[in-house]
N, C-alpha and C positions, 0 to 999 in steps of 0.2 A: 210677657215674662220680665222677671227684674232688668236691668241692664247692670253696665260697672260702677254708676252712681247711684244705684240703692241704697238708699237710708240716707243721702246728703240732700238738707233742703236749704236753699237756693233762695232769699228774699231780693226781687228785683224790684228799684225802683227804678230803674228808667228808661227811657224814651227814645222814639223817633227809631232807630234804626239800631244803630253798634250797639247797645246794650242788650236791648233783645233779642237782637241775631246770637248776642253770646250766651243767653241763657236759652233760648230757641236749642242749641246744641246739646246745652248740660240737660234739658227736660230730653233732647231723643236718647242721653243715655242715659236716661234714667232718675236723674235727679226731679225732686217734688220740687219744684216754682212756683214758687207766689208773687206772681205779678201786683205790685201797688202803684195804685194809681192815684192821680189827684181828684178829687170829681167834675172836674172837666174832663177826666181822661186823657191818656196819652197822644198827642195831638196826629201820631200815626195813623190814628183811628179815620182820622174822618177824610182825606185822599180816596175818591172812589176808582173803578168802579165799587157799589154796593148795596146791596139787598135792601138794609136800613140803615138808618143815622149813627154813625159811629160804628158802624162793624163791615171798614171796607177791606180790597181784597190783599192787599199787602202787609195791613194790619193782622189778618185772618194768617196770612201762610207764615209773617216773622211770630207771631204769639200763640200755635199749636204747639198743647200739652201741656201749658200753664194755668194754675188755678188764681183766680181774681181777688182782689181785695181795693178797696175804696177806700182812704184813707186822707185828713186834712191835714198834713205834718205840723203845718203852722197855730194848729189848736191844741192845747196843751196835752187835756186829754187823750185824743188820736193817736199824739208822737207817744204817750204812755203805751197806748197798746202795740205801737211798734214794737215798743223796748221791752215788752213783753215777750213780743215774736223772737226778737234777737236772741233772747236769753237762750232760745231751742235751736235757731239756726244754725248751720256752718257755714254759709255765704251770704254776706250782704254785695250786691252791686248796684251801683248807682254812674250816673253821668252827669253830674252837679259839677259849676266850680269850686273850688275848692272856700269860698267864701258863702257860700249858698248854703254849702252842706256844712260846714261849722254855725253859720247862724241856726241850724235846724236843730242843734246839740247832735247831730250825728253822724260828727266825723271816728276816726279810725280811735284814737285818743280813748274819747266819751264811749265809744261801744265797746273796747276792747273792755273797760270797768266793767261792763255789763257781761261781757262772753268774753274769755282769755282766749279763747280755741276759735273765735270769729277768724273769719277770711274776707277785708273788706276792700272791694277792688274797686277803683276809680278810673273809670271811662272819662279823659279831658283831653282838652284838644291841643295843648302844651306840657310838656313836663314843670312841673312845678317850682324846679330851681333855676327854667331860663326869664328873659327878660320878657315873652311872651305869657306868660303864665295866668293872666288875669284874659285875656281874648275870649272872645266868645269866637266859637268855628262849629261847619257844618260843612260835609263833603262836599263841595264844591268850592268852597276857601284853601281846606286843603290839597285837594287838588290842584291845584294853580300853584299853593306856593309850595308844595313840594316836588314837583317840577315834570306832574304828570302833565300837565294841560301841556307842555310845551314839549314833550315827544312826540305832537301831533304836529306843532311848525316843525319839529326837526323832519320829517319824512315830505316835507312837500308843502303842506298847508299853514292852515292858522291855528295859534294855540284851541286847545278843544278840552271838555271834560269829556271825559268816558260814556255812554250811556247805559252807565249804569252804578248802583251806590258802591263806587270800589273802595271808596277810601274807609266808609261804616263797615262793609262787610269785612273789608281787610283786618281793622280793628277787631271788630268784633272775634272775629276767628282768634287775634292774639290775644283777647281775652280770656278765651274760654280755655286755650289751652295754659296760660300762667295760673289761672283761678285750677286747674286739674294738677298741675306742678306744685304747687301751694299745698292743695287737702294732699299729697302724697308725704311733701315736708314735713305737715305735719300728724303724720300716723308714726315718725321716729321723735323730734318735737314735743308734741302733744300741745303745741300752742300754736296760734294763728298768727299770722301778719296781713301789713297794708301791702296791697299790688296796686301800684299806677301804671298805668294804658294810655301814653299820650297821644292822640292822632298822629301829628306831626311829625315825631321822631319814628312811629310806626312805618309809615308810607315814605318815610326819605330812610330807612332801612330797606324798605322794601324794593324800592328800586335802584339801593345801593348796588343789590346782590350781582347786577348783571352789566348796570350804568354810569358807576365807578368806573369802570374800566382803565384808560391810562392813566387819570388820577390817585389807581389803588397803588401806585408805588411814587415812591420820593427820592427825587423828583422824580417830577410826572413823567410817560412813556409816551404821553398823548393825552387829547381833551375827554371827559365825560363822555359815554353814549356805547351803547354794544352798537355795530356797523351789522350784524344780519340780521336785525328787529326793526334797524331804523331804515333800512332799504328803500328808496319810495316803488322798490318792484315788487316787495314781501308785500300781498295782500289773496286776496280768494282772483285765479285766473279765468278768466273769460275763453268760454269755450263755444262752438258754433250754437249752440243751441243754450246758454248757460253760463251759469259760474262752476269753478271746483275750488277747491282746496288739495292741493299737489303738496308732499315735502318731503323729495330726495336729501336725504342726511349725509350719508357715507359715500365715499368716493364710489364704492361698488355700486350702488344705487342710482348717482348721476348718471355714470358710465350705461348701464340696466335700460335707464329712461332714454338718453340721445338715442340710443343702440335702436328702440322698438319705435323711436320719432323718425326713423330715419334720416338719424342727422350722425352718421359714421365719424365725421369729421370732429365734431366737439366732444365722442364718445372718447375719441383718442387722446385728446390733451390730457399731457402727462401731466399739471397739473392737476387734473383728478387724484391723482393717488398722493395727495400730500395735504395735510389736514389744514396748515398753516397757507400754503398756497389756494388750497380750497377757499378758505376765509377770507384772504384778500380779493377773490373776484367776485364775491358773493352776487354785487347788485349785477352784475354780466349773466351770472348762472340765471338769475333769477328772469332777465329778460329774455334770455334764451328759452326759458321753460314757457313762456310767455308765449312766444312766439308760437312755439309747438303745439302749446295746450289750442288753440286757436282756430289747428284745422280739423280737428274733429268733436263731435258731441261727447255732451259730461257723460251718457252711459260706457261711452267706447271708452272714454279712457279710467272711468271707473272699472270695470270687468278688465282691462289690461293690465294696470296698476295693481291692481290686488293682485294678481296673476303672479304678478313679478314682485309681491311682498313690499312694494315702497306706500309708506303713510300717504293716506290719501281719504277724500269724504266729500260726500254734497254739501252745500251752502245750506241749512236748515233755515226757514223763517223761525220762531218762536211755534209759531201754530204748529207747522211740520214734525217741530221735535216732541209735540205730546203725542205724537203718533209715530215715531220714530221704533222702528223690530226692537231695539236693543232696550231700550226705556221701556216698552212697554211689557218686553217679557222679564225682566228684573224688579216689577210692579213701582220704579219709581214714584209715580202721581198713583195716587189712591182715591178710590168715594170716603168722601168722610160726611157724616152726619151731624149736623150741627141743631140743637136744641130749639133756636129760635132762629137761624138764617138758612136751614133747608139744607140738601145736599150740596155740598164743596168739593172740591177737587185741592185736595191734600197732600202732603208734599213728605214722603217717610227722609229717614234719616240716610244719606249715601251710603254711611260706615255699617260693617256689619264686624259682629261680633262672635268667634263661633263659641267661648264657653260662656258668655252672659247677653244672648242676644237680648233686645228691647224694638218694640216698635212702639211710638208715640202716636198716640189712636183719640187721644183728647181734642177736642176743636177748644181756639182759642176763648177766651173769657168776654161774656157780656160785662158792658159797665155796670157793677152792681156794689154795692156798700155792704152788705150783708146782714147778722144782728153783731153786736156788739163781743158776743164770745165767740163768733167764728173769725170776727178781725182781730183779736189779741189771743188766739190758741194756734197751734199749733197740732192740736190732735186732731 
């Protein structure tokens, strides 16, 4: 069924991860994507595991739902058929620097001549008016210097990256949703603008929201850091047979939890019932639950915890959670079909929609060039 971007098509040209991931979103609700590529293809491609050359599995789950196109931008003719595309689109995205995509003649300027109502959003790894601006970046640079790698020394260790692409997908997500903020503009409007997505000021917003802390007032209250994230006791608790994941919130809760450990005595501190005293002894609570979780197995205190309504869950491997009740009765992971790589295991959209639902049933796009009127149309 249609979703709520029916009738908006979406030309992406780019790569590797944050781009995709944000147009991977606009195709599950519904927007038409046309993935262009260079003809070496998008270099995500070829990262296995995978079936054949260029169509591995990362590449496969960020580019369901998008239709393919083959394009040499640097050849006169080819960027003509882009601008051919352009003229029908409502979004161009790309993750060029901003010197890359002006040499191509197709920056925001040069397209807007071609479509007034274009929406041309730029994926780069600095905002364009700092002194960084010209850097080339890939999540793992920014990572580091936006000051994730180093909430891993603050808990105990050495700086670390994430395992896994936080800083692309992060982007990406605030992509997709400024690129849905934009076509809303302009349906009052009636004309398009340029959206910049800087990595950097993304991911050091991003971890403003919580890591500002005594910094967020002037003068400061205290140093950078939320104190019950950075805990080196906040992790998944070891249990006689296991890990868990335990997390008594509210003072009734702590209280709930000592009570049925029987530890009477820590049920009673009156500090439990004060949200702000709460907070300051957080790393103590947290040892304390440590301690407890310790004498009995993940099932016991699984079946008690729930009992008593405190947030709580198994350690999933990756493997575990495709096979997890809750995923698989909500059909998260799907069989998907693919034309020349066989059956896949496809990834629907989380979001559901109840008056325009959509599911994205398209397997991503072989590297193909196609004829010469399917890369310059649009119908």
């Amino acid at each position: 069924m249609p979703g709520p971007l029916n009738g908006v098509t979406v030309i992406d040209l780019s790569t590797v991860i944050a781009g995709p991931y944000a147009s991977r979103i606009l195709a599950d609700f519904g927007a038409r994507v046309i993935k262009v590529e260079p003809p070496g293809g998008d270099i995500m491609r070829y990262p296995g595991p995978a079936r054949s050359h260029g169509m591995g599995a990362a590449f496969l789950t960020c580019n369901q739902g998008k239709e393919g196109r083959v394009l040499d931008l640097k050849d006169p003719g080819q960027r003509a058929r882009l601008l051919d595309m352009v003229g029908g689109a409502d979004v161009l995205l790309h993750n060029m620097r901003a010197a890359a995509i002006g040499r191509l003649g197709l920056g925001y300027e040069q397209l807007r001549a071609v479509n007034p109502r274009l929406i041309h959003c730029a994926i780069v790894g600095y905002g364009q008016d700092g002194p960084y601006c010209d850097r080339p970046a890939y999540d793992d640079v920014i990572q580091a210097e936006a000051g994730w790698a180093d909430l891993h020394a603050r808990t105990g260790g050495e700086p670390r990256y994430a395992p896994t692409i936080v800083a692309d997908k992060t982007t990406g997500l605030y992509a997709a949703a400024a690129i849905n903020a934009a076509l809303l503009a302009r349906t009052s409007s009636g004309v398009g603008q340029s959206i910049e997505v800087p990595m950097f000021e993304v991911m050091a917003s991003f971890l403003a929201v919580e890591h500002l802390a005594g910094r967020a007032f002037r003068p400061a209250l205290g140093p950078t850091g939320y104190d019950r994230v950075l805990s080196p006791h906040r992790r998944p608790y070891r249990t006689s047979d296991g890990h868990i994941c335990v997390m008594p919130y509210s003072g009734a809760q702590w209280r709930a939890f000592f009570t049925a450990a029987g530890r009477d005595d820590w049920a009673s501190e009156p500090a439990l019932a004060s949200d702000t005293a709460r907070a300051g002894m957080i790393g103590r609570l947290y040892q304390r639950l440590a301690d407890c979780l310790a004498v009995h197995g993940t099932g016991h205190w699984l079946s008690l915890l729930r009992g008593l309504d405190i947030p709580c869950a198994p350690v999933n491997t990756l493997d575990e959670l495709l096979g997890d009740e809750h995923i698989v009765a909500v059909g998260l992971f799907q069989p998907l079909d693919h034309p020349t790589e066989g059956e896949l295991l496809g990834v629907r959209s989380p979001v559901r929609f109840s008056a325009t639902p959509c599911e994205s049933t398209s397997p991503a796009p072989r590297l193909w060039s196609g004829s010469d009127d399917a890369a310059g149309s649009l119908s």
